[in-house]
Every structure is written in structure tokens, then in C-alpha cells.
C-alpha positions in Angstrom: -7.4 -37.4 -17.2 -4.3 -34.9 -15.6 -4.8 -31.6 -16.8 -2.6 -30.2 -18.7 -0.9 -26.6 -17.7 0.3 -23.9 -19.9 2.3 -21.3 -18.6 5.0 -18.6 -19.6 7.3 -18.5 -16.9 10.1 -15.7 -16.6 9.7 -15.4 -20.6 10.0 -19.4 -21.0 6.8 -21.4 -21.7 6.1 -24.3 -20.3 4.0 -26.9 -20.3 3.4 -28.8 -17.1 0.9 -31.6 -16.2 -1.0 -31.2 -12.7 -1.1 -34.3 -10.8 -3.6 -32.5 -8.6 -6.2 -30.0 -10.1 -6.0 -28.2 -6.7 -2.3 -26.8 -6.6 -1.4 -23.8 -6.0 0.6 -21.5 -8.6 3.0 -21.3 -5.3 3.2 -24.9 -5.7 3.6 -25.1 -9.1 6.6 -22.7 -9.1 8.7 -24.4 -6.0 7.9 -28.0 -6.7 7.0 -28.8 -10.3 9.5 -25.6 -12.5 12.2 -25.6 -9.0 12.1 -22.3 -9.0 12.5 -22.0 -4.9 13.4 -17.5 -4.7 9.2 -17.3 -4.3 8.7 -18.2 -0.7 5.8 -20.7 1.0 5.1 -18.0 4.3 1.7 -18.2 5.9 0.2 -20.3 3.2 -3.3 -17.9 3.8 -2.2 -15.0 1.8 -1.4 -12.8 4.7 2.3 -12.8 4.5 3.0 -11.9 1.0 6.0 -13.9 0.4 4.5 -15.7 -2.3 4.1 -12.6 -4.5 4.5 -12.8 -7.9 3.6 -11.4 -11.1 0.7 -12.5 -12.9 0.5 -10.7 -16.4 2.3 -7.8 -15.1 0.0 -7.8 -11.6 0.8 -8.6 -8.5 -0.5 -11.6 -6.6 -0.1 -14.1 -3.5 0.8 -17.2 -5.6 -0.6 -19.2 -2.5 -4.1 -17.8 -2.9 -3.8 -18.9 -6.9 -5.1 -22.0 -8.3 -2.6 -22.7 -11.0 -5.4 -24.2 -13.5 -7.0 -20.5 -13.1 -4.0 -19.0 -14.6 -3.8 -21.3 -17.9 -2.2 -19.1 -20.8 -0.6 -16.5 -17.9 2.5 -14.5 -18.2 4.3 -15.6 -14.6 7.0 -13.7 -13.4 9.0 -14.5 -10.6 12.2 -13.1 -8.6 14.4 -15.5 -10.6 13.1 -13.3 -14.2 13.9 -9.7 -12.7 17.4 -9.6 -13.3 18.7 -9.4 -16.9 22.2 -11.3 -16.3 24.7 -9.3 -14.4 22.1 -6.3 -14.5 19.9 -6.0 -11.7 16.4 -4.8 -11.7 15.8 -1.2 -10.5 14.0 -2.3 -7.7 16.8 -5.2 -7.0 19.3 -2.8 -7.0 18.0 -0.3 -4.7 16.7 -2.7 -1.8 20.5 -3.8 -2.3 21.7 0.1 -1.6 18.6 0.9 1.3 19.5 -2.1 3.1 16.0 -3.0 2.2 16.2 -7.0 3.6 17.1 -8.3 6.5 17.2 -12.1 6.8 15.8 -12.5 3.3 12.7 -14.9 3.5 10.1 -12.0 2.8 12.5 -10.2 0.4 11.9 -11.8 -2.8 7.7 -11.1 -2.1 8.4 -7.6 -0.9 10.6 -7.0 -4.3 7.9 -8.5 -6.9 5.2 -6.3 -4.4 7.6 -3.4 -5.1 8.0 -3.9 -9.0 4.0 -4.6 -9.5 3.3 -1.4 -7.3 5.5 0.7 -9.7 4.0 -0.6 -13.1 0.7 0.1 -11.6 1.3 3.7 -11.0 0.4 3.4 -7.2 3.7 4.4 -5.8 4.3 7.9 -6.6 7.4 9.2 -4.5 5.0 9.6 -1.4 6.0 7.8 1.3 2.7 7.2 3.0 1.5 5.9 -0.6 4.1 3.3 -0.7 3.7 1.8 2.7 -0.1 1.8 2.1 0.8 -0.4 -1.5 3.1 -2.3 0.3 1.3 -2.9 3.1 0.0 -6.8 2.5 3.7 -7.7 2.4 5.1 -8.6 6.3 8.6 -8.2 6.9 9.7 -9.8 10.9 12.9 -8.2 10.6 11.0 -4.8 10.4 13.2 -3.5 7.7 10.3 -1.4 6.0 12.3 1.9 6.5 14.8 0.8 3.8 11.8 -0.8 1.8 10.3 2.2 1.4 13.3 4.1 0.5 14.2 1.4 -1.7 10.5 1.5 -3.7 10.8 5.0 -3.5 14.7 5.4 -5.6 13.3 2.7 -7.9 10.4 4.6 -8.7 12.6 7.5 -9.5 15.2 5.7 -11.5 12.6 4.0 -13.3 10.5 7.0 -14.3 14.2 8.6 -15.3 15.2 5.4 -17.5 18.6 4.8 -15.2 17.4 2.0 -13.4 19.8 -0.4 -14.8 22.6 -1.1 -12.9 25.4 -3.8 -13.1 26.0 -6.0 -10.0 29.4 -6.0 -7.8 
């Protein structure tokens, strides 16, 4: 019998049948819904290119069986952006020069936005790069990360975080 897989992705549900009890959420997202902005890195959760929500909390999709989330809210980097209106945290790795060559970025963005809704980023530096810290960038752009986390974190706590794209 295929198991069958309910999910809410990006506010859509979905209902997808699993071939293989043993895929990944990662998997799941790229392959079976197409949604390709969540990135297959290391595979081993060390990378954190894979991060996406999972009922508002962040998570290596590559470490997640997807039959373990059954019933989850998924958000990916495809369901930040409202439109033409960029997520806070979209925005402002946009004005920090917060990505380089853009593998890692869509990890270290969903990393940024679950760090925020938990609280844990404060507008400490040192407290951002520690919450950040399980996502790799190897173009070393983690100065305009941090500043980008850190502006997000202000314009969110404000309520101005919305802004329209060029």
C-alpha cells in the first residue's frame, strides 16, 4: 500500500502519495511539489541549505522523514514573498549584500526568518551568528548575513518590514 502524504505547503495543501516511505521532506519538496529554491547541500544536515519551516520552526528538510511531518505547515523560500513584496528578511539580505553565489541563500534566509519568530535573534550580533551558525555559506558572506538578520529583526519588531521589489 503507498502511503498517502498530507501536507500544507506555502499555504496550499497537498496531498501527495510516497512511492518510498523513506523520502526525505527535501525530497518531497524538489522532486514530487518542484519546488527547486530549497537546496540538496551536504545531504547530512551540516550544511543547512535544506532549511525550511516546519510549523513556523526551522529545520534541515534533509534530516526529515516526510511521513514524520503528516498534517505539517511547510514553508519554503518560494512562500516568503507576498507577490511583488518581499519578506523583511528577503529584502534586507538584498540591501546587506547578504548572498554571494546563492546556493546557501535560500537556507540561510528561512534559518534567518525561523530565528526571528523564535525570539533568539535580539539585535546582538554575537547572538545572531551563534543562531545562524548550523547554516554554511562558501562564499563567506556572513558579515552581510548578520547585518541582514539584524535590520530584519528591527523592521520586523517596528512593523516596516514590507517592502516592494525593484
Amino acid at each position: 500500500m503507498t502511503p498517502t502524504l498530507n501536507l500544507t505547503i506555502n499555504g496550499v495543501p497537498q496531498q501527495i502519495a510516497l512511492d518510498d516511505p523513506r523520502a526525505t521532506l527535501l525530497d518531497v519538496l524538489r522532486e514530487r511539489i518542484g519546488l527547486t529554491g530549497t537546496k540538496k547541500g551536504c545531504d547530512r544536515g551540516q550544511c543547512g541549505a535544506c532549511t525550511v519551516l516546519i510549523d513556523g520552526r526551522r529545520m534541515n528538510s534533509c534530516l526529515a522523514l516526510a511521513l514524520s511531518h503528516d498534517g505539517a505547515e511547510i514553508t519554503t523560500i518560494e512562500g516568503l514573498a507576498r507577490g511583488e513584496t518581499l519578506h523583511p528578511v528577503q529584502a534586507a539580505f538584498i540591501a546587506h549584500d547578504g548572498f554571494q553565489c546563492g546556493y546557501c541563500t535560500p537556507g540561510q534566509i528561512m534559518s534567518a526568518v525561523g530565528l526571528i519568530a523564535e525570539g533568539e535573534a535580539g539585535l546582538d550580533p554575537e547572538r545572531v551568528r551563534e543562531g545562524m551558525s548550523g547554516n554554511l555559506c562558501r562564499c563567506a558572506a556572513y558579515a552581510g548575513i548578520t547585518e541582514a538578520v539584524l535590520e530584519a529583526t528591527r523592521e520586523i519588531a517596528a512593523g516596516t518590514g514590507e517592502r516592494e521589489t525593484a
